[in-house]
NUKOLKOL-276452 format. One record per residue (C-alpha): residue number from 0; x, y, z. Coordinates in steps of 0.05 Angstrom, whole numbers, plus 5000, padded with zeros to 4 digits. Layout:
REM residues N
R   i    X    Y    Z
R NUM    X    Y    Z
...
REM end
This chain:
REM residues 688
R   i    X    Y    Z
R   0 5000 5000 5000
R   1 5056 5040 5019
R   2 5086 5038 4959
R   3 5031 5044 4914
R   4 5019 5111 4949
R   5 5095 5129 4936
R   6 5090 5116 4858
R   7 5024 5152 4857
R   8 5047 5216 4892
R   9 5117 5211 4842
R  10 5058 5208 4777
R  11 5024 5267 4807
R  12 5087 5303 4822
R  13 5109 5297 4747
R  14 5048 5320 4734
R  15 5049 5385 4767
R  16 5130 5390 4745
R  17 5105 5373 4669
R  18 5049 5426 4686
R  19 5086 5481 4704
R  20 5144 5472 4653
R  21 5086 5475 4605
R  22 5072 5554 4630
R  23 5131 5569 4628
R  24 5136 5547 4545
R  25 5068 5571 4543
R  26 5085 5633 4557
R  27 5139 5634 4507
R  28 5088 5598 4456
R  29 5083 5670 4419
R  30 5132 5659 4367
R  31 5119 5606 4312
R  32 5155 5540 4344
R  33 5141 5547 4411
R  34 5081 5498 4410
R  35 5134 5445 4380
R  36 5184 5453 4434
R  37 5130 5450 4484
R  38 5099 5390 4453
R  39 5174 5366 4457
R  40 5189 5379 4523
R  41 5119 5351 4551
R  42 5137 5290 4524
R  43 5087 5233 4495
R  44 5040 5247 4553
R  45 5018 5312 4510
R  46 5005 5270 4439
R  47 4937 5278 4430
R  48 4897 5212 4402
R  49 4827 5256 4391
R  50 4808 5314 4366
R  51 4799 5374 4404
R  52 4729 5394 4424
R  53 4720 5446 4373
R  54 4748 5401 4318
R  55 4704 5345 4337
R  56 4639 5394 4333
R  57 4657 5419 4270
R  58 4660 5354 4236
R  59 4610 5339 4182
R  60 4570 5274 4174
R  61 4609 5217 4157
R  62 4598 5152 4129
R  63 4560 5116 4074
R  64 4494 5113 4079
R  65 4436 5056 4050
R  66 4362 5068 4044
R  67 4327 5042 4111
R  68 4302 4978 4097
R  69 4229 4980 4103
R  70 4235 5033 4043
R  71 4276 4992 4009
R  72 4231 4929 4012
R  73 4167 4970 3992
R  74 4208 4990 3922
R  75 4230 4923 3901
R  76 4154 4905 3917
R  77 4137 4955 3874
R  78 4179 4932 3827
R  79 4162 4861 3825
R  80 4087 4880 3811
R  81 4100 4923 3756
R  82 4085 4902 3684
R  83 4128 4953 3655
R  84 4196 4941 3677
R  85 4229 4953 3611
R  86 4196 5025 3604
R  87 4213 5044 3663
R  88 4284 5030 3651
R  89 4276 5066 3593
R  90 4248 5124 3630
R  91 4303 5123 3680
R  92 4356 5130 3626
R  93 4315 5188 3598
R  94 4322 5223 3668
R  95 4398 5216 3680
R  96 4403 5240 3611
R  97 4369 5295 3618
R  98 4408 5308 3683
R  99 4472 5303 3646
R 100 4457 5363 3593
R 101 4442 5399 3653
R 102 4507 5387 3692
R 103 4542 5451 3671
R 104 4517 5513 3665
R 105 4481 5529 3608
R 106 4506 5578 3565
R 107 4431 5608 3550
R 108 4414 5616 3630
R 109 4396 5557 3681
R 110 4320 5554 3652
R 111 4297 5479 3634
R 112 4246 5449 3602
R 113 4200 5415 3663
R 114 4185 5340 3668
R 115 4116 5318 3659
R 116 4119 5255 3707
R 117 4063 5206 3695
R 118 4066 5132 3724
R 119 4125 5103 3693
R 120 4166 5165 3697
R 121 4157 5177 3769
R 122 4164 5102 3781
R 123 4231 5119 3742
R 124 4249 5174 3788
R 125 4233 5128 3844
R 126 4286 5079 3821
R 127 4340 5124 3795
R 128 4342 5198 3833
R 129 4307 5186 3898
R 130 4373 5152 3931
R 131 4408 5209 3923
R 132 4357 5265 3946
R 133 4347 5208 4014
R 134 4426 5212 4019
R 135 4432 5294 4015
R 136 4367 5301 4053
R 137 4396 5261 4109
R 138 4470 5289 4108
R 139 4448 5356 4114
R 140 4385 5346 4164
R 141 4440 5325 4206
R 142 4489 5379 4200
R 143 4422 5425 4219
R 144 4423 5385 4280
R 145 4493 5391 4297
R 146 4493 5460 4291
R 147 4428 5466 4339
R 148 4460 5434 4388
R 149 4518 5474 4376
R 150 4474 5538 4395
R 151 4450 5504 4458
R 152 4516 5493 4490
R 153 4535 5533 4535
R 154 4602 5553 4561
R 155 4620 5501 4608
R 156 4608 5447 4553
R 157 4534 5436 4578
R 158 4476 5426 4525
R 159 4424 5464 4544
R 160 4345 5462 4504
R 161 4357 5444 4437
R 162 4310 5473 4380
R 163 4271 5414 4363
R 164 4226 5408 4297
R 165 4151 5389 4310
R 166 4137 5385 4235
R 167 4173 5394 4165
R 168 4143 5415 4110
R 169 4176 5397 4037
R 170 4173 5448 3976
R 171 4173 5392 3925
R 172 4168 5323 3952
R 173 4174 5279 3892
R 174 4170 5210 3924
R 175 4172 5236 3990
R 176 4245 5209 4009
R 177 4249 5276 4061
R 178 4194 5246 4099
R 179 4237 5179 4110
R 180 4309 5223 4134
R 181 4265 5269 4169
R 182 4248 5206 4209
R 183 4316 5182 4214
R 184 4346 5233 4230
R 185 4291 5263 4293
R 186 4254 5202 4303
R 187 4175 5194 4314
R 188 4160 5241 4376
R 189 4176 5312 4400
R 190 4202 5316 4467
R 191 4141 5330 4487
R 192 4107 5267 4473
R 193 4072 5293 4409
R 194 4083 5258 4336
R 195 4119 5292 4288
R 196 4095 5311 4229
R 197 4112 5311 4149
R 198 4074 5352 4098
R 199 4097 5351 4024
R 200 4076 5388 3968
R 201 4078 5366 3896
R 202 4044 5380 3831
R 203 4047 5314 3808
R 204 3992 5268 3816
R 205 4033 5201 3796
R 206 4087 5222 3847
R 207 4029 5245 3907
R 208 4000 5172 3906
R 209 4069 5137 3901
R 210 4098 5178 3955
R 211 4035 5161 3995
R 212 4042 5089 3978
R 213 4109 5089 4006
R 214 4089 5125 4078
R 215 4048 5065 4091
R 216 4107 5027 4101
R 217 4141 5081 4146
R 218 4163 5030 4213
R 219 4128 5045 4279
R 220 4184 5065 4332
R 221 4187 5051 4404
R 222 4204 5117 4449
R 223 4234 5111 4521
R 224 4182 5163 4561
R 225 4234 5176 4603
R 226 4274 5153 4664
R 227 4225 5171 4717
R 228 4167 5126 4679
R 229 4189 5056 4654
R 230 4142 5063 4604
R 231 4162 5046 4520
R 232 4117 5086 4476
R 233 4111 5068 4405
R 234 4084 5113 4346
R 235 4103 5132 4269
R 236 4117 5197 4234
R 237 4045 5236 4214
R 238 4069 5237 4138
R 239 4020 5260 4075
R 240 4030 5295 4012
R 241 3984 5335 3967
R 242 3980 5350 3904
R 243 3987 5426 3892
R 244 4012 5470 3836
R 245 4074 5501 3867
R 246 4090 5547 3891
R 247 4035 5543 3945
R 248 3981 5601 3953
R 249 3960 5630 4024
R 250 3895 5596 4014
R 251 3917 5525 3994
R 252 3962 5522 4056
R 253 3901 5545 4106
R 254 3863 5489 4076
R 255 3918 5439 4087
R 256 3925 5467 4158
R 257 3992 5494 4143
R 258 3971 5568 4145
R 259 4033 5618 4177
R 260 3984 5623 4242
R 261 4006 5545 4254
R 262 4080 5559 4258
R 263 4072 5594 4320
R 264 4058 5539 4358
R 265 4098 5479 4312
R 266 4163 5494 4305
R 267 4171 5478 4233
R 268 4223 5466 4179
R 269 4220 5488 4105
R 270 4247 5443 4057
R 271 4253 5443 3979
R 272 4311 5380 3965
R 273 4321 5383 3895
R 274 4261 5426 3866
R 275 4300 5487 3841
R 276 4329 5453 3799
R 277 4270 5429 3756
R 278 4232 5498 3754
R 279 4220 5518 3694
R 280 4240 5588 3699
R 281 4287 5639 3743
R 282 4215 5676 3767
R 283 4187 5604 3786
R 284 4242 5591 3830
R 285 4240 5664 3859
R 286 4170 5655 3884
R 287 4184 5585 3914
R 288 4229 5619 3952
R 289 4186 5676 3971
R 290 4134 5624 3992
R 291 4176 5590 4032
R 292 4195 5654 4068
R 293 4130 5677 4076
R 294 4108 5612 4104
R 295 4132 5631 4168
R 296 4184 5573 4183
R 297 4235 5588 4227
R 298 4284 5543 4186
R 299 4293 5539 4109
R 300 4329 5493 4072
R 301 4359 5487 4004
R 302 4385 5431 3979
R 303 4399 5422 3897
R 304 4444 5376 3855
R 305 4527 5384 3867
R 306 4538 5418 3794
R 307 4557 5483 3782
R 308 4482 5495 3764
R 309 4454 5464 3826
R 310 4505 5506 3862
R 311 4493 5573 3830
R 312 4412 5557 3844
R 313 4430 5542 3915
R 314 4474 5607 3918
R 315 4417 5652 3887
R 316 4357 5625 3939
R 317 4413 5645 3999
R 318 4417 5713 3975
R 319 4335 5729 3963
R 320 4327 5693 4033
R 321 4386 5738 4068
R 322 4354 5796 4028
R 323 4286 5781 4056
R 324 4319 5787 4119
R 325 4351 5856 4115
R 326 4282 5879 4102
R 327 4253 5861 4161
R 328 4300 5896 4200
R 329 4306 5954 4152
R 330 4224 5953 4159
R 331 4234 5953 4243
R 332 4288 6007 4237
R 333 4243 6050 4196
R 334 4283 6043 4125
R 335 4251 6048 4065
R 336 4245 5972 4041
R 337 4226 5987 3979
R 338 4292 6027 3958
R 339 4327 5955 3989
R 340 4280 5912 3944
R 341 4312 5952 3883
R 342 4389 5943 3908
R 343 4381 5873 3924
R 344 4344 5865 3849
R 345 4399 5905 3819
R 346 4454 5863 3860
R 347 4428 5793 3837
R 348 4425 5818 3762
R 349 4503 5850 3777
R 350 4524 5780 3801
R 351 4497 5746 3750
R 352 4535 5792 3706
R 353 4596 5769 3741
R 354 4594 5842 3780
R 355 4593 5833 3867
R 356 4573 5894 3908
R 357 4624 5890 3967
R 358 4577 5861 4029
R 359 4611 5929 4068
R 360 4564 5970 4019
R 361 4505 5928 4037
R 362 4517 5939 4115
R 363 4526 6001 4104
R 364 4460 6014 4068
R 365 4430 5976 4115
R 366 4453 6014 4175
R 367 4464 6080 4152
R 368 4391 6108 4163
R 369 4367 6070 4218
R 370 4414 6039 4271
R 371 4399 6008 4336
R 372 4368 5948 4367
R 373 4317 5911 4336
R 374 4270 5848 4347
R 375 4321 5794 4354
R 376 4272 5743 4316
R 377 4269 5800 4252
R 378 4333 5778 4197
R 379 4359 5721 4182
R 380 4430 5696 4173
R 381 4460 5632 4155
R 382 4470 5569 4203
R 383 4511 5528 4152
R 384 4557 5512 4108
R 385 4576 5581 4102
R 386 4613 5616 4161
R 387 4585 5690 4136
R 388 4530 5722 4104
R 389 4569 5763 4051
R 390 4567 5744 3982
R 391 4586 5673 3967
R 392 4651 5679 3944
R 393 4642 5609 3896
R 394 4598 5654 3850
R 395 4622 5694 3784
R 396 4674 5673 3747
R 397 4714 5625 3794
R 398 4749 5556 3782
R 399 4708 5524 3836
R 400 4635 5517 3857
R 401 4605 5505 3930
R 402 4582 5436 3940
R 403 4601 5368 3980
R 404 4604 5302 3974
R 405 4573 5227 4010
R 406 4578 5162 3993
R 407 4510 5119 3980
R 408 4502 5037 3986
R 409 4477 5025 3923
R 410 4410 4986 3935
R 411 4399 4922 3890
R 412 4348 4953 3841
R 413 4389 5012 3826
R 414 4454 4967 3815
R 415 4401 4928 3753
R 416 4384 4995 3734
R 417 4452 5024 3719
R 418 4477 4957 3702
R 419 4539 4951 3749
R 420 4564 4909 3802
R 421 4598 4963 3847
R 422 4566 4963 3915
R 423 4567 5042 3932
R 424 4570 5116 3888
R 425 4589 5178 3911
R 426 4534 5226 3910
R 427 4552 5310 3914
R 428 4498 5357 3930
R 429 4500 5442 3941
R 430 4459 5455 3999
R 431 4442 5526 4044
R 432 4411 5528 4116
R 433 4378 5591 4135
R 434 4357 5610 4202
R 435 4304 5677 4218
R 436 4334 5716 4270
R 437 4400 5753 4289
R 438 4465 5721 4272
R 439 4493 5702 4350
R 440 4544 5760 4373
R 441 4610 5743 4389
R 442 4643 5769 4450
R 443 4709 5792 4409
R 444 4717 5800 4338
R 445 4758 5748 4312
R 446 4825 5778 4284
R 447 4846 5754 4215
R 448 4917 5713 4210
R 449 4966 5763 4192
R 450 4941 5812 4249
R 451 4937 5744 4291
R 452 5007 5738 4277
R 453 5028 5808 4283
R 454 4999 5811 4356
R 455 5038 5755 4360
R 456 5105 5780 4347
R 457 5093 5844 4390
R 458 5072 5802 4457
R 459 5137 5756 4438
R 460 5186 5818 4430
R 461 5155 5850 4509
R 462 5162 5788 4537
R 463 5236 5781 4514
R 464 5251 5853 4537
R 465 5215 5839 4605
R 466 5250 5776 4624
R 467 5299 5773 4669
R 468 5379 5745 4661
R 469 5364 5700 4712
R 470 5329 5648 4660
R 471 5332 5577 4701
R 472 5301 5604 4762
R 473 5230 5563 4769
R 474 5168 5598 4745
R 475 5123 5633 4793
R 476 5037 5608 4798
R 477 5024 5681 4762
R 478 5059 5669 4698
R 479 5010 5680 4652
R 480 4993 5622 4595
R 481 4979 5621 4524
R 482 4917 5575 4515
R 483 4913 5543 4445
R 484 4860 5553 4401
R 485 4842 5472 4407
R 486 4849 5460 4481
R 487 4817 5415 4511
R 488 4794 5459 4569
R 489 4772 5519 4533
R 490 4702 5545 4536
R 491 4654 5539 4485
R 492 4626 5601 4447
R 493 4581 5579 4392
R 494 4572 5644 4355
R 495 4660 5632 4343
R 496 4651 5560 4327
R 497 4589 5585 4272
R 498 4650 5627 4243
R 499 4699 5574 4243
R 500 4724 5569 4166
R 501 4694 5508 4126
R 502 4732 5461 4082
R 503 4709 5464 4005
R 504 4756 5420 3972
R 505 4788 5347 3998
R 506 4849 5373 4043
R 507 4917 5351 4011
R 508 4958 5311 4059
R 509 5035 5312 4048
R 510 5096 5304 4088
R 511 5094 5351 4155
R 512 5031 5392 4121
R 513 4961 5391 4108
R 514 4938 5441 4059
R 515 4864 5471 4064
R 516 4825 5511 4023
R 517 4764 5534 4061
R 518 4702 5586 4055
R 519 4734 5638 4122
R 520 4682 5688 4154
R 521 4716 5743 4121
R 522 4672 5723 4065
R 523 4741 5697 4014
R 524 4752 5631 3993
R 525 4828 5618 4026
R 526 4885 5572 4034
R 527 4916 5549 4093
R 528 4975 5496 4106
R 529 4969 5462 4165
R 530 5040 5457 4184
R 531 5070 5395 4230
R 532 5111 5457 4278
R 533 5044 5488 4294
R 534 5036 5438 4353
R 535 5016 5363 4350
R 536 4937 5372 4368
R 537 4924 5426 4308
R 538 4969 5378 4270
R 539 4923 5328 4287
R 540 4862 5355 4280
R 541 4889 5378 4202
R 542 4903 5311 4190
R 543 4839 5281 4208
R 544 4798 5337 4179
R 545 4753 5318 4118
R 546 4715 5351 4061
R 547 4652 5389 4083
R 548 4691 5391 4162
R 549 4694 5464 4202
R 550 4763 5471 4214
R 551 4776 5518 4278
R 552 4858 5534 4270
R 553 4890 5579 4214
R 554 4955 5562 4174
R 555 5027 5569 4198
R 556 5037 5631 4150
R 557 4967 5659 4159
R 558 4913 5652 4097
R 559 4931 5652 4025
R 560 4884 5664 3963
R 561 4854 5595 3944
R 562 4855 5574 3873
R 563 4788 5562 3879
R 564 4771 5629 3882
R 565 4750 5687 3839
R 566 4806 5722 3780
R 567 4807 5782 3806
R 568 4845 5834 3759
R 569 4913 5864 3785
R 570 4892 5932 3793
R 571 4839 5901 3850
R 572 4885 5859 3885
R 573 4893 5888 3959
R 574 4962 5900 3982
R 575 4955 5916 4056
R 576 5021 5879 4079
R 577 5073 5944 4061
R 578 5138 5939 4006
R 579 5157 5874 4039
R 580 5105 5834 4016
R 581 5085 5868 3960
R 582 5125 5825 3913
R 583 5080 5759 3931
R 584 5019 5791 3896
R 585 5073 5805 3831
R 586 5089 5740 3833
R 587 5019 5717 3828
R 588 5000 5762 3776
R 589 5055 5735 3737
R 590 5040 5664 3749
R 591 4977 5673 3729
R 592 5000 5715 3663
R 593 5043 5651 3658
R 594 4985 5596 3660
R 595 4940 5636 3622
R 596 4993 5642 3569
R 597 4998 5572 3575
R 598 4931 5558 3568
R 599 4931 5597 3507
R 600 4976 5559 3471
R 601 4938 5491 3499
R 602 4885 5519 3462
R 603 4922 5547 3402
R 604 4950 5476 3391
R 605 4887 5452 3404
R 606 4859 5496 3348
R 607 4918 5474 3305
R 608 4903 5398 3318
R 609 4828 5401 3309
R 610 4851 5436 3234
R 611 4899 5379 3227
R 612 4842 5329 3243
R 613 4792 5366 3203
R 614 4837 5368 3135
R 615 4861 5297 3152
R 616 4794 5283 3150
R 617 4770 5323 3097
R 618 4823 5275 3059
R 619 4797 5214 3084
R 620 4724 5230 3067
R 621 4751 5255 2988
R 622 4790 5189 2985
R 623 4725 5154 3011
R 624 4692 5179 2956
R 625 4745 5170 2895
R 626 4740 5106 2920
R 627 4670 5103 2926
R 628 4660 5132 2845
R 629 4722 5081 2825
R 630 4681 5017 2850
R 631 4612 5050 2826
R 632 4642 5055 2763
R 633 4681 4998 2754
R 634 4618 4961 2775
R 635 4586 4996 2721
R 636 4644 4971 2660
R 637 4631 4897 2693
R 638 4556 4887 2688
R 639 4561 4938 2612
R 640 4617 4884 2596
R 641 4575 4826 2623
R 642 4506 4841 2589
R 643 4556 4855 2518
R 644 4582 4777 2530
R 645 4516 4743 2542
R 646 4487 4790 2489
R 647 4539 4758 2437
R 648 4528 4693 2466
R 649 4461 4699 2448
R 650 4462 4726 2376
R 651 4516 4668 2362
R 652 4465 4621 2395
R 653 4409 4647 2355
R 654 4455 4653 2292
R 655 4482 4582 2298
R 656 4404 4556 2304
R 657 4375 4598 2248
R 658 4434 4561 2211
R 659 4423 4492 2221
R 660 4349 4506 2206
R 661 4360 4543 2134
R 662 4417 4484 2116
R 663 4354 4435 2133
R 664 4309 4477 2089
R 665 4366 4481 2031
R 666 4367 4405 2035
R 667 4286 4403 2026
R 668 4293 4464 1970
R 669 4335 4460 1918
R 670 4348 4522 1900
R 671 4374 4552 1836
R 672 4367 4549 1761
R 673 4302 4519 1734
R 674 4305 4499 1662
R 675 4241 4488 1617
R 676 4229 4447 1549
R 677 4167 4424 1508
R 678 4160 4350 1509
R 679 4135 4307 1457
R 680 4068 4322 1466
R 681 4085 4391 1460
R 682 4076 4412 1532
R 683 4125 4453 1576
R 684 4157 4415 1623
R 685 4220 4423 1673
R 686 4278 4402 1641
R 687 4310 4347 1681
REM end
């Protein structure tokens, strides 16, 4: 016992030892390697094997993801009782066709012709799309209920109430696949007890009675009441559709008991998964959106197809519904709404143009008549992916395009369909969560990189004139400590963590680096390497980050412009960083002059071999025909020569008969001279 108490007061004694060395390299952690030589002299009982908190809520759902099974079986029922398999395959073919001409922007606008979906083209839609809008509708119902519980924490790490949905109503239901990863993702009951409820709208009839097929095999669930009462609930998700022309009139939702006077006692959800996309027209869409504004849901969502069309959709609806927003508060503050109606119409036609209005200019308008507090449920702002509400930088003429990416299990029926024996497909999706209300305040503004590191290096240079000579006596309990931006005991502050920067590309993993590019709150698309010196939990963290994640540290060397991100001419670039560093933008004008000389040539050679390939071609097709005319006519001398030889063949045959037949008849007749004389009786007779 004795000794078991000795080694355990030793442990805790290196504890305190390890602990206080650590202050004292804290407090020298200012400059850029101090977290390495900390992390160094700690030893391995600093390695970190986790992610730090804020790391760990900023990651995005993981993990591939199959239809629920109950779904699953009721399709392949479906499908087994159908007499028309073949035209629905058909049909299916049709629709991913049709989704491939509309993968890339269109160079007349993003207008499409709209789908008329009967039986067998909804069945079709059923069997080819639906996995996909259950696999976005899923991934990013869960990131809205990440980020709620985000907002509920409070500083000591607690979860407080969590905004909970009662009901969700879907802009657009198809086949109704929201209804089953609304249910998967919140379950059956409220925490009150009640059933949730699912309300889809669609002006389809074929699609209304399949989707309404399919809730009847939505499962029954068994709820725990709670831990006072022993008692196991069971119920099922209130799910219908109706069929409606959309967008939905005031009157049609008061019908449907979905009028704005029932959001204020259901807290409510609106959805529209992958209707954008097949309106017909840019003012269709606009009034969806309005509709689903006006509706009165405290949550919208906007989810569309991972192209740069679906994106740029996506990107429009989160600028009307931000815009509807400013309103509000302009309207509260006593600004004339109507003047902001006109700059927000002019700005969407500007950005379409390929023209942004700064988002400074648009506070500024928005503040300069008319400041002070207002409602805090007026506005709106944006809960995820983005960490701003400024322009999204992914729009205009940039190489890149906002959207993520999840892996599906290919169920059995759409393996026949596509005709392939792979098991899973990655499925991308662009996708916007907006939230009514005022954007959550942070206590401090959060300083950007380089004046992160600035402060940095002025703190470092008083410390090192403040210090004494005497540099091995032991640290006193008022040094003061640098915490890290990950640690492990921090506080949490959930209007930072909704600013934290969020990964838009796969993160490129190399030797001692990880590099980033991510969508910051300063409203830029950025780069940032993650470097190994940096310290070994922000090391970590960079090395287990993922695609979609929100990363909470900033490079070694502060942010860099992304590739991903807008051309912005020379004259525009910002140069902010003095004569010293005024050569890096230089250098990137002139690698850019450099690639897009390069990519001139590309395409000048290109030019020069599609000439090449047309003449060679233009040969070809003139031999081709030479040859052609040579066989056309030497066919022509054959059958002339032929028809000449059996014509011969049969004058000679006809020549050699009407011979043998005169000789017969020359035999018969004798012909030639006939002599006459008088015989004795004095008549004339032939003379023999």
């Amino acid at each position: 016992m004795l000794a078991r108490a000795g080694k355990a007061a030793a442990e805790s004694a290196q504890r305190v030892a390890a602990t206080n060395h650590a202050a004292v390299l804290d407090l020298a952690s200012i400059d850029p390697y101090a977290r390495a030589r900390q992390d160094s002299a700690v030893g391995s009982a600093a390695h970190s094997t986790r992610r730090s908190p804020e790391a760990a809520r900023g990651r995005a759902p993981k993990g591939d993801i199959g239809l629920p099974v109950e779904l699953r079986e009721a399709i392949e029922t479906m499908m087994t009782a159908t007499d028309a398999k073949e035209a629905v395959h058909n049909r299916t073919q049709e629709l991913w066709h049709r989704l491939r001409r509309t993968t890339l922007e269109p160079q007349q606008g993003l207008d499409v012709e709209k789908v008329a979906y009967d039986a067998h083209t909804s069945l079709a839609y059923l069997l080819g799309i639906m996995p996909n809008v259950y696999l976005a509708s899923v991934t990013v119902l869960e990131t809205l209920k990440r980020r709620l519980e985000l907002l509920a924490t409070e500083h000591d790490d607690r979860i407080g109430e969590v905004w909970q949905p009662d009901r969700l109503v879907d802009y657009g239901s198809g086949t109704g696949s929201a209804a089953w990863a609304f249910e998967q993702v919140w379950g059956v009951q409220t925490p009150s007890g009640s059933p949730r409820e699912y309300v889809g709208f669609d002006s389809a009839r074929a699609m209304v009675e399949l989707s309404s097929g399919l809730f009847g095999a939505l499962p029954r669930r068994f709820t725990d009441a709670g831990e006072a009462t022993s008692e196991v609930t069971s119920g099922r998700l209130e799910a219908r559709s109706h069929q409606v022309q959309l967008p939905v009139g005031e009157t049609s939702l008061a019908k449907m008991n979905v009028s704005r006077k029932s959001y204020e006692t259901k807290k409510t959800i609106a959805l529209a998964a992958f209707s954008l996309g097949d309106m017909p027209s840019r003012t269709a869409r606009r009034t969806l959106v309005k509709t689903m504004w006006d509706s009165g849901a405290e949550i919208i969502v906007v989810i569309d197809r991972g192209t740069p069309r679906g994106s740029k959709l996506v990107a429009d609806a989160r600028e009307e519904l931000l815009s509807y927003g400013r309103n509000e508060v302009n309207a509260a503050r006593g600004v004339d709404s109507e003047h902001e109606a006109e700059f927000d119409e002019v700005a969407m036609e500007l950005r379409e143009a390929g023209i942004d209005i700064a988002p400074d200019a648009v506070a500024e308008l928005s503040e300069a008549e008319g400041p002070g507090e207002v409602d805090p449920s007026l506005g709106s702002y944006v809960l995820a992916p983005c960490p701003h509400d400024s322009v999204c930088p992914a729009v205009g003429p940039s190489k890149g395009y906002c959207h993520f990416s999840r892996r599906l299990q290919l169920p059995s029926f759409l393996q026949a369909v596509k005709e392939t024996n792979r098991g899973e497909s990655d499925v991308k999706f662009s996708y916007v969560i907006i939230r009514r209300g005022q954007r959550p305040a942070t206590a401090e503004p959060k300083l950007s990189a380089f004046a992160e590191m600035l402060a940095s290096l002025d703190k470092a240079e008083k410390v090192s004139k403040s210090e004494t000579t005497d540099a091995s006596s032991p640290p006193s309990a008022s040094d003061t400590t640098v915490v890290s931006t990950a640690s492990n005991a921090s506080s949490v502050d959930p209007a930072v963590e909704l600013t934290f920067p969020r990964i838009i590309a796969p993160p490129m993993k190399g030797s001692g680096h990880v590099t980033l590019d991510v969508c910051a709150p300063s409203g830029e698309l950025e780069r940032h390497i993650v470097s190994k010196r940096q310290g070994r939990q922000i090391y970590y963290d960079a090395r287990k980050s993922s695609w979609g994640d929100a990363f909470p540290h900033t490079g070694s060397k502060g942010a860099e412009p992304s590739p991903y991100a807008r051309e912005v001419p020379e004259e525009k670039l910002p140069n902010q960083l003095g004569d010293k560093f005024a050569s890096s933008s230089k250098r990137r004008v002139k690698k850019a002059e450099r690639q897009a000389g390069r990519a001139a040539a590309i395409d000048f050679r290109y030019e020069d071999r599609v000439e090449a390939r047309e003449e060679r071609a233009g040969k070809r097709m003139q031999k081709k025909l030479q040859r052609e005319a040579r066989e056309v006519r030497e066919a022509e001398e054959a059958s002339e020569k032929m028809w000449r030889e059996e014509e011969e063949k049969f004058l000679a045959q006809a020549t050699k008969r009407r011979g043998k037949k005169n000789k017969a008849f020359d035999e018969e007749q004798d012909y030639g001279i006939v002599e006459y004389e008088l015989n004795e009786e004095g008549e004339l007779v032939q003379k023999r």
